[in-house]
BADREN-453926 format. One record per residue (C-alpha): x, y, z. Coordinates in pm, whole numbers, plus 32768, in hexadecimal, padded with zeros to 4 digits. Layout:
ATOM      X      Y      Z
ATOM      X      Y      Z
...
***
This chain:
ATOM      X      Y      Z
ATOM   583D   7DA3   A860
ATOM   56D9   7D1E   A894
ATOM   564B   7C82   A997
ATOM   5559   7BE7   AA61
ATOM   5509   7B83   ABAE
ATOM   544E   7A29   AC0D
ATOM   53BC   79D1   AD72
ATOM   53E1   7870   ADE0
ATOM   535D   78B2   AF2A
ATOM   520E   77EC   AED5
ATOM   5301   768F   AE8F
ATOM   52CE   75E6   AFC9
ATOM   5374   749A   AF54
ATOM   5503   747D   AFB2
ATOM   55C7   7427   AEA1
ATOM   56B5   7494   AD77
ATOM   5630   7550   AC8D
ATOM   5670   7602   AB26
ATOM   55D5   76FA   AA3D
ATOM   5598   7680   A8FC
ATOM   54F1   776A   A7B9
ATOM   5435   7742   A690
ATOM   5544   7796   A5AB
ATOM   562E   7683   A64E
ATOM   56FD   7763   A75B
ATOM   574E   76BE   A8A0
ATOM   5792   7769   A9D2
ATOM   5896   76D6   AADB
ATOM   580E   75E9   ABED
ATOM   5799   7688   AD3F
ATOM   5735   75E9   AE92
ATOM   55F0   763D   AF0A
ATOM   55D8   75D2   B0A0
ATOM   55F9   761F   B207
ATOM   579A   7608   B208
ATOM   57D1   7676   B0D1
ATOM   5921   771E   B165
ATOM   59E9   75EE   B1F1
ATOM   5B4F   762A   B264
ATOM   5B75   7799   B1D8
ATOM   5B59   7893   B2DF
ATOM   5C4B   778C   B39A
ATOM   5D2D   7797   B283
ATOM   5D18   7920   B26A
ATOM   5D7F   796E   B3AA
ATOM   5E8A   7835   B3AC
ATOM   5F2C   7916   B291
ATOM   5F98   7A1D   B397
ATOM   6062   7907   B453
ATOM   60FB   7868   B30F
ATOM   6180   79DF   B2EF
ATOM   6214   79CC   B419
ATOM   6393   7A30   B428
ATOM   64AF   79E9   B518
ATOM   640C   78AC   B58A
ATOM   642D   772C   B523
ATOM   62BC   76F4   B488
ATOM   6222   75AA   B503
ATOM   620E   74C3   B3FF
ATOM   60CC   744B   B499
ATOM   602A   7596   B444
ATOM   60DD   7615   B330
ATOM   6112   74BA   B27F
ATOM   61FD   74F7   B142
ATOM   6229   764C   B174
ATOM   62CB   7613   B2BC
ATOM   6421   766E   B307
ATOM   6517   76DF   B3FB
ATOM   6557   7825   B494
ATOM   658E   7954   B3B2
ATOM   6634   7AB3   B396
ATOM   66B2   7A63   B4FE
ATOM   67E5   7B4E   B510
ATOM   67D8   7CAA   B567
ATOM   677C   7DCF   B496
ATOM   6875   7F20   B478
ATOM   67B7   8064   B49B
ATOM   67F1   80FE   B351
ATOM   68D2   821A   B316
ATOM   6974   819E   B496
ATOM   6A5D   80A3   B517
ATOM   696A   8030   B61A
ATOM   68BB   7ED6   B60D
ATOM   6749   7E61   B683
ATOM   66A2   7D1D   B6FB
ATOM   6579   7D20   B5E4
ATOM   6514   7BC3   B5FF
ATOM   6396   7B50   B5D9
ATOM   6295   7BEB   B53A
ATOM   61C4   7B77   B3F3
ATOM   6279   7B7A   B28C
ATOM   61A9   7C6B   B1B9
ATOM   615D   7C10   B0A2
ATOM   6209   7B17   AF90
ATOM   635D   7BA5   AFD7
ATOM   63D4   7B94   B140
ATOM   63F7   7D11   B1B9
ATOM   6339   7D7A   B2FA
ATOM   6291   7EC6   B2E1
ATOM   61E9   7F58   B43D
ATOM   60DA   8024   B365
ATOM   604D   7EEF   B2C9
ATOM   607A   7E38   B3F5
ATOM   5FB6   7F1A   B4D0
ATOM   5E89   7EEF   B3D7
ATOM   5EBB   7D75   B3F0
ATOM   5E89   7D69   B576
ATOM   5D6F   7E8A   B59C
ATOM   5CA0   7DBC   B4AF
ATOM   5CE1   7C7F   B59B
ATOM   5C8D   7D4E   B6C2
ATOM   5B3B   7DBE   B61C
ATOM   5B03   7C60   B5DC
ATOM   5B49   7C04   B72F
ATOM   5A74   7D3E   B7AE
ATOM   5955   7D93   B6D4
ATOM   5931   7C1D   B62D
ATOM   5976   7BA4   B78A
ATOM   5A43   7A62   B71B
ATOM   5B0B   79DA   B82F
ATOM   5B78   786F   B7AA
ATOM   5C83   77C9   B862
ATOM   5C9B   76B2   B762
ATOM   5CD3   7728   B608
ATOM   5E35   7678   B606
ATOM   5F3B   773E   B64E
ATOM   6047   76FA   B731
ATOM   5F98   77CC   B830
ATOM   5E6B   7711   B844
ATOM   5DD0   7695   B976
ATOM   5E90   7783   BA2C
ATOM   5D2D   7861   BAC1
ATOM   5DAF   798D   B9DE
ATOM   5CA1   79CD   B897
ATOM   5D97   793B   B773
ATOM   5D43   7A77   B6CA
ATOM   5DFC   7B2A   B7C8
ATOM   5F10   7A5C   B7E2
ATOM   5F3C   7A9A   B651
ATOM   5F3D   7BEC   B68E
ATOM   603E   7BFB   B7E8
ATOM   6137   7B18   B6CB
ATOM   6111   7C4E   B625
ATOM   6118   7D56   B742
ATOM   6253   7CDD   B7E8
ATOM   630F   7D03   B6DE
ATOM   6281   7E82   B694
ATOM   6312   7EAF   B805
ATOM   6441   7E67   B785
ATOM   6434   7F76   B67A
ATOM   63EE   8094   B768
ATOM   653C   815D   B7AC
ATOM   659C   81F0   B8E2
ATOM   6503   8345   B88D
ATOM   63B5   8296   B857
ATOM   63E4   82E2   B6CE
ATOM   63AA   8161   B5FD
ATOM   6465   80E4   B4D6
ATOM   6394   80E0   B3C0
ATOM   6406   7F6D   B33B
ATOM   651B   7E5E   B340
ATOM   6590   7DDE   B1F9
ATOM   66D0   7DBC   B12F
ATOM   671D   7EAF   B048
ATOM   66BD   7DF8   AF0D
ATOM   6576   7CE4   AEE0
ATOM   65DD   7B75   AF26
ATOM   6600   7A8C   AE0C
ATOM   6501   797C   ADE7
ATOM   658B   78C2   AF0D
ATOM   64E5   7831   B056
ATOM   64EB   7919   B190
ATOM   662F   789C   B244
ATOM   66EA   78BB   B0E2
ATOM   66DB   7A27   B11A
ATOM   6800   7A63   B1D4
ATOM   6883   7BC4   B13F
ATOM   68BF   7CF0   B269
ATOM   6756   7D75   B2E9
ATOM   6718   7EE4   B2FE
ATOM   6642   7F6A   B3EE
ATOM   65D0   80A0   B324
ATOM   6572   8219   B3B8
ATOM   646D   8289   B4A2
ATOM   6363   8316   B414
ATOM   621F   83C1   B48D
ATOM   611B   829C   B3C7
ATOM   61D5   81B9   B487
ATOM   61DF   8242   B5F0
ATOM   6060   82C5   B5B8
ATOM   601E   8166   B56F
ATOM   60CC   80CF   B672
ATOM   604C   81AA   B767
ATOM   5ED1   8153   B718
ATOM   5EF8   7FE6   B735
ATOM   5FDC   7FA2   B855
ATOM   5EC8   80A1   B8F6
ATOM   5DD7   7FBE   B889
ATOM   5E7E   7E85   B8D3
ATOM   5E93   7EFC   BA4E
ATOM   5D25   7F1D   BA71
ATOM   5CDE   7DA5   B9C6
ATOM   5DE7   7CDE   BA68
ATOM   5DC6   7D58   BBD1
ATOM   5D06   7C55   BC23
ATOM   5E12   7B3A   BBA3
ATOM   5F36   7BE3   BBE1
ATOM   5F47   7D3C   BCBD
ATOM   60CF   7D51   BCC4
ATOM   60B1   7D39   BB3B
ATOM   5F9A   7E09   BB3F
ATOM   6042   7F4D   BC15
ATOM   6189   7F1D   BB2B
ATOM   60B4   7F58   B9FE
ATOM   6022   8099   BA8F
ATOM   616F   8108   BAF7
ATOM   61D6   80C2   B9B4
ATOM   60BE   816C   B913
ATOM   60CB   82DF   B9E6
ATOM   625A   82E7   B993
ATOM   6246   82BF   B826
ATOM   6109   83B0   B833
ATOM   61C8   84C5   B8D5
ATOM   62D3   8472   B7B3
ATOM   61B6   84D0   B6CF
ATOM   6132   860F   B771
ATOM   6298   869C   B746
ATOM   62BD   860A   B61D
ATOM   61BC   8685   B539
ATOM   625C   8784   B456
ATOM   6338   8628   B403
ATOM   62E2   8585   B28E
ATOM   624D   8426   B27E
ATOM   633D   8334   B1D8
ATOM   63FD   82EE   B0A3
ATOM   650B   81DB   B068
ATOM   6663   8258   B089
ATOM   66D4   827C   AF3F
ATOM   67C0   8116   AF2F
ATOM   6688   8055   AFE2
ATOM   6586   7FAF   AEB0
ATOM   64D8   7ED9   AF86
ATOM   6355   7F45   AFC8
ATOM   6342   80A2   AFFA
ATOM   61E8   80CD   B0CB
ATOM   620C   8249   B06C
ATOM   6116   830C   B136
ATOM   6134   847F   B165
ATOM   6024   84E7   B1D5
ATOM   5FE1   849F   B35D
ATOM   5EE6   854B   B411
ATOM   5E1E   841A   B3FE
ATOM   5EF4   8357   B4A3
ATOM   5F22   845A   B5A7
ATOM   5D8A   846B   B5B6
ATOM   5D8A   82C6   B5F8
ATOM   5ECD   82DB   B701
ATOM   5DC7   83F7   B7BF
ATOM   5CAB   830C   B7B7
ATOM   5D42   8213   B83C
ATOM   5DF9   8290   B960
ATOM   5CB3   836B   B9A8
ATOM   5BFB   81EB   B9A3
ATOM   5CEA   814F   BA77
ATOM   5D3A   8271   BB70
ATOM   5C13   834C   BB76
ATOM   5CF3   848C   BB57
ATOM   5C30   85BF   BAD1
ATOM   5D6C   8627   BA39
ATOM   5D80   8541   B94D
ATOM   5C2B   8567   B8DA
ATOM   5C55   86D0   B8A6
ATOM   5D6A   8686   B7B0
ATOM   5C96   858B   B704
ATOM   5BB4   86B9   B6F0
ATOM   5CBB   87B3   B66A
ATOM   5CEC   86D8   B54C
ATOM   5BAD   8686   B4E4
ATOM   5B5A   87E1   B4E0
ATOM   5C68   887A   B474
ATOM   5CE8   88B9   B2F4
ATOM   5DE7   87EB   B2FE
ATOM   5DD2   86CF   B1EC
ATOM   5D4C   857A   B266
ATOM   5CFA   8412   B1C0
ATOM   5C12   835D   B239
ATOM   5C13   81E8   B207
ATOM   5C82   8089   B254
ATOM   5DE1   8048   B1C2
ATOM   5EFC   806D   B213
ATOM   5F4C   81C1   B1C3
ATOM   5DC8   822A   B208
ATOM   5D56   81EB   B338
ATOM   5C6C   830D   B3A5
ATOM   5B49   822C   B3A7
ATOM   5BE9   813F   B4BA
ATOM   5C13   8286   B58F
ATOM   5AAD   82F5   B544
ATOM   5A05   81BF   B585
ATOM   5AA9   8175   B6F0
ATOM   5A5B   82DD   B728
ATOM   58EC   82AA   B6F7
ATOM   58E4   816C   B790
ATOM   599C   81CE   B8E6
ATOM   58EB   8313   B942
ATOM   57F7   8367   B7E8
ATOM   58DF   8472   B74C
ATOM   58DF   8599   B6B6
ATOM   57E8   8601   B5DB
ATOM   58D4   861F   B4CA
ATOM   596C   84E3   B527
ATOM   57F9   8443   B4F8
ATOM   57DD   84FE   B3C7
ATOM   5944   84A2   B305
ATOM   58E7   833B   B383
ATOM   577D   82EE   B2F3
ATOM   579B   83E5   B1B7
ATOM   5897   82DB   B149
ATOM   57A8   81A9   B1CD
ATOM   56B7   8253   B0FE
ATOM   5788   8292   AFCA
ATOM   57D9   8108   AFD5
ATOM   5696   809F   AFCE
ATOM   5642   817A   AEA5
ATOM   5776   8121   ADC7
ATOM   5716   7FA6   AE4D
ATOM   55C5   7FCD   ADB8
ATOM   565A   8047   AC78
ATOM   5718   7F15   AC29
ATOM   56B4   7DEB   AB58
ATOM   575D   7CE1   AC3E
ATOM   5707   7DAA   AD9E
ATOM   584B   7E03   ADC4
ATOM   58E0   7F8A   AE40
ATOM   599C   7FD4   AD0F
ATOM   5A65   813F   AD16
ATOM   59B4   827F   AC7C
ATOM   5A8B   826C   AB49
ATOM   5A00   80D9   AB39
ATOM   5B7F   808E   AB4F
ATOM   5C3A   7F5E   AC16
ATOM   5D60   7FDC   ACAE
ATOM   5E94   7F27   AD1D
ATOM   5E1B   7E12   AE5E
ATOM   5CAE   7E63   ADCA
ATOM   5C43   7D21   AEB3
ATOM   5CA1   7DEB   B00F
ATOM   5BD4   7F20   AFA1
ATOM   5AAF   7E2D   AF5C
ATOM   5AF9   7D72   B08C
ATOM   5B0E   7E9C   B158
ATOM   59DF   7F63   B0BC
ATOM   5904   7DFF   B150
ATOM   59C2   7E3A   B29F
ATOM   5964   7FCD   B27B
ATOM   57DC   7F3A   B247
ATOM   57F6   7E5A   B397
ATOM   58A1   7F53   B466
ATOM   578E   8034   B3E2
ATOM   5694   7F3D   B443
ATOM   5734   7F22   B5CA
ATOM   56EE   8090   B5D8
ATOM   557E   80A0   B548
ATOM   5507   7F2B   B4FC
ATOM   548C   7F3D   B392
ATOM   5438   7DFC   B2D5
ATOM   54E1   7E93   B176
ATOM   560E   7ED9   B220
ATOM   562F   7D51   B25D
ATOM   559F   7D35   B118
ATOM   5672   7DC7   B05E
ATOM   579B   7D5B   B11D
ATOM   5755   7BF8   B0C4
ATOM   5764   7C6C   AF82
ATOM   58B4   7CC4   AFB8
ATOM   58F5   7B7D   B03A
ATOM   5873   7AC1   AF0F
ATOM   592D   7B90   AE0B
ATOM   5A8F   7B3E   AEC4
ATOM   5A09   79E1   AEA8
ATOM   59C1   79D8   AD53
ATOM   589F   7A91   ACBE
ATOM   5961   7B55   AC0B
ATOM   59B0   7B79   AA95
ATOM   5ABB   7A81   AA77
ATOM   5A25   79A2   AB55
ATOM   5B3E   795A   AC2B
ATOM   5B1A   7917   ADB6
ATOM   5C4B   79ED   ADEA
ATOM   5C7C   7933   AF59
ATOM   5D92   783A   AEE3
ATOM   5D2C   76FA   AF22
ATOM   5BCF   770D   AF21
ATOM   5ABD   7733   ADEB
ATOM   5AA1   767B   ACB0
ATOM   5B8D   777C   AC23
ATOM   5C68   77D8   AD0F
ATOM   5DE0   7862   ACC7
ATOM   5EFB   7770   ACC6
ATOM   6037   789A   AC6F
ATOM   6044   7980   AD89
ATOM   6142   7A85   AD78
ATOM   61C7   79F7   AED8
ATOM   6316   796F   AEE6
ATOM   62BC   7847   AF91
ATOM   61B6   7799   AEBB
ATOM   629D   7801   AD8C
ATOM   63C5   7719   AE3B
ATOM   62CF   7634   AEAE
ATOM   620E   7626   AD45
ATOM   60A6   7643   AE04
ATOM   5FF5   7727   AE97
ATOM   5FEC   7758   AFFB
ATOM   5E6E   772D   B08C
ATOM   5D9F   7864   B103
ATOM   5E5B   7991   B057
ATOM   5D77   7A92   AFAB
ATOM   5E04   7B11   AE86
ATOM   5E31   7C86   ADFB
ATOM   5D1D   7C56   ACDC
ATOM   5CC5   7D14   ABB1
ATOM   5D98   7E46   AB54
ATOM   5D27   7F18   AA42
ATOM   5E9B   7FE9   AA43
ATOM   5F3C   7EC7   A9B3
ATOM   607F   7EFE   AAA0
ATOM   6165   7DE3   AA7E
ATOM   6201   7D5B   A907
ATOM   613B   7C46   A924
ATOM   5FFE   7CFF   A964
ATOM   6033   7DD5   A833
ATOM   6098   7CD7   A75A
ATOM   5F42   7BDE   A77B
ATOM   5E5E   7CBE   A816
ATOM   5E39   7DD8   A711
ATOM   5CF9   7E18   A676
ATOM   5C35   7D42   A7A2
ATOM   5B0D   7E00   A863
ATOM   5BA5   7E87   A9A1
ATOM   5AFA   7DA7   AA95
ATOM   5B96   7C7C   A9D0
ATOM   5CDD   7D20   A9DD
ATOM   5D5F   7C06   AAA8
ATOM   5E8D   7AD5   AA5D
ATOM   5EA8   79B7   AB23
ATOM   6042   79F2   AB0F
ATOM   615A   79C8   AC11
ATOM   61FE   7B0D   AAEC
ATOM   60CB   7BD5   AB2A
ATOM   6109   7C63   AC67
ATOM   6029   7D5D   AC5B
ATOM   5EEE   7C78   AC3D
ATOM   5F54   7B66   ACD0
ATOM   603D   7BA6   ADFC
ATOM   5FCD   7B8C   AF7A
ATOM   5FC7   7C39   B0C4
ATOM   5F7C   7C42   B227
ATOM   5EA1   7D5A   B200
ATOM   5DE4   7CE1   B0F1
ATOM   5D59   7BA1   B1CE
ATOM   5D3C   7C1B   B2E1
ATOM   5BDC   7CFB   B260
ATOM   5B7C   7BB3   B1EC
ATOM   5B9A   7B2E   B33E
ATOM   5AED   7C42   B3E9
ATOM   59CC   7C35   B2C7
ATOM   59B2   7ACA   B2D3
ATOM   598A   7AA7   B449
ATOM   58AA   7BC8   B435
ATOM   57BA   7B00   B360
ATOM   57DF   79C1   B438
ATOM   58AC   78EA   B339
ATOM   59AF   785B   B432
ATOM   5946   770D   B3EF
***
């Protein structure tokens, strides 16, 4: 595909604007101006409380895609005859399953935004607000308290609560069929363990009883862990088909749980097993999803007592790497070695321009905000189909979600970022219209096509971190 950049930065006069070419080709219209942003980051983080489950949703918030409290019985701990209180948490994605590994990627990006971005609003609208508690944080504790309630008594954590099968396309509270509270697995408790640990460093000043039950909470599932670790990671039971979350590989987990209790407690110990790992042969990946999150251990490493050397190393050979493969791309945008979009292509771009700022917190370099704006404007639409994949925002802007909700509803609910471009073609529909396209315009704006065009938690919540990051809040 060929390409070219333009710089409007010399435009000083607000307004709407389009490209227009000699041969007659017109570009979509664009706002040039000092709010150019309006109600999204609002909208973006509003998502994570329309997600909400077990709770009545405030029609005054949610508007049409309020309803009343969901998925409020209690779950059966599979392969047992013993039943669980699992109610709260966020709804992951366009199904309504609740998975602890993508939900602990979900809150540590709201606590970086919280931390690093330093955003402490008390007034972005949720029912929280006003209370004198960041809304960011209260998000995240909606969140939290119901990972506390996935923690078993030997500090091992269920790794999600589902049904066995994927709802029909129903509302939330039309789900009704037995929830399973499926097996502990290591992902999960070395997830866990990190952000409760976390959480009782940030919320000590709003809430110390809170904040000592999340580092109790934290140091039991850790020593679950650490004689745990010749355990696998997870796979569903064979008569489960809801979302897998397969992950078995762990020591990166186990490297983030370390940090964080060595953060939040100070102990030496845990920062010699942080140490062991990094060190050691033992295979490790390094990233920021949910089933890679090395870099979230490596970066609260530096940033609470420098590191390693390796640590410092892993960290800003992959900075580094970015800003290369960055450079390399037509549209500024970090593209994989093999120049392929994977599956939820939108969260790796997302969190390659949160990679940049964290990078940027460590060693302040003007390209690292550079090219995480880039990021930015490629979620936002300067991309090859020229979609703002935010729903709800952009002159092109998806109206099909794969998200049970708007598909009821027939509209899209605001603020969702979208899976994008996926140049496996892995759903029918995919396959069936996609074929033969370029694989960065490998993307259908299709309630069928779940693989472009589904949501998650985890995929706005980099957004949020990489908008506040780059001051567009407003």
């Amino acid at each position: 595909m060929f390409c070219k950049q333009a710089d409007f930065s010399s435009v000083k006069d607000a307004g709407t604007y389009k490209i227009k070419t000699d041969d007659g080709e017109e570009s979509a219209e664009f706002k040039i101006g000092d709010d150019i942003y309006g109600d999204l980051y609002k909208d973006v983080v509003l998502m994570l409380y329309n997600q909400r489950c077990g709770v009545e949703l405030d029609s005054s918030i949610a508007g049409e895609f309020a309803h009343p409290a969901c998925h409020t019985g209690e779950a059966v701990v599979y392969g047992t005859d013993k039943k669980i209180d699992v109610t709260g948490g966020w709804h992951d994605a366009g199904d309504y399953g609740r998975y602890v590994v993508s939900g602990a990627k979900t809150v540590q990006d709201l606590f970086m935004t919280y931390e690093d971005n330093e955003y402490k609003a008390d007034d972005i609208g949720i029912p929280e607000s006003g209370n004198g508690v960041p809304d960011i944080l209260d998000e995240a504790r909606y969140e939290l308290d119901w990972m506390l309630k996935m923690q078993d008594d030997n500090g091992g954590v269920y790794h999600k609560v589902t049904c066995d099968v994927f709802p029909e396309t129903v509302m939330p509270e039309k789900e009704t069929a037995q929830l399973i509270a499926c097996p502990i697995s290591n992902t999960a408790t070395g997830d866990f363990t990190a952000v409760m640990a976390k959480a009782s460093v940030l919320y000590k000043e709003y809430d110390a009883d809170f904040a000592a039950k999340c580092l109790e909470a934290s140091k039991k599932a850790y020593e679950y862990l650490s004689g745990n670790m010749d355990a696998h990671g997870f796979s569903n039971p064979d008569d489960i088909v809801t979302g897998e979350y397969p992950d078995t590989i762990f020591r990166d987990e186990a490297i983030w749980a370390a940090v964080e209790l060595y953060a939040a407690t100070g102990d030496d110990s845990y920062k010699k097993a942080v140490d062991a790992i990094i060190e050691g042969d033992d295979i490790v990946n390094y990233g920021l999803g949910w089933a890679d999150v090395g870099y979230y251990a490596l970066y609260d490493y530096i940033k609470y007592d420098g590191g390693s050397a390796k640590a410092n190393e892993l960290f800003f050979n992959e900075v580094d790497k970015t800003v290369e493969q960055i450079k390399d791309n037509g549209f500024g945008v970090w593209v994989s070695p093999t120049k392929t979009f994977a599956w939820g292509s939108n969260m790796n771009i997302a969190n390659k321009g949160m990679l940049l700022l964290m990078a940027n917190k460590l060693k302040p370099d003007a390209d690292y905000v550079k090219y995480a704006s880039y990021q930015r404007d490629y979620l936002l639409g300067r991309n090859a189909v020229g979609y703002c994949y935010v729903t709800g925002f952009g002159t092109r802007t998806p109206l099909h979600p794969h998200h049970r909700p708007s598909q009821v509803l027939d509209v899209a609910m605001p603020g969702m970022l979208v899976g994008g471009a996926d140049s496996n073609l892995e759903d029918p529909y995919a396959k069936a219209v996609l074929l033969g396209k370029a694989p960065e315009s490998r993307y259908a704006d299709n309630a069928q096509s779940f693989s472009c065009n589904e949501i998650t938690i985890y995929w706005n919540s980099p957004l949020i971190y990489l908008l506040s990051g780059l001051g567009n809040t407003k």
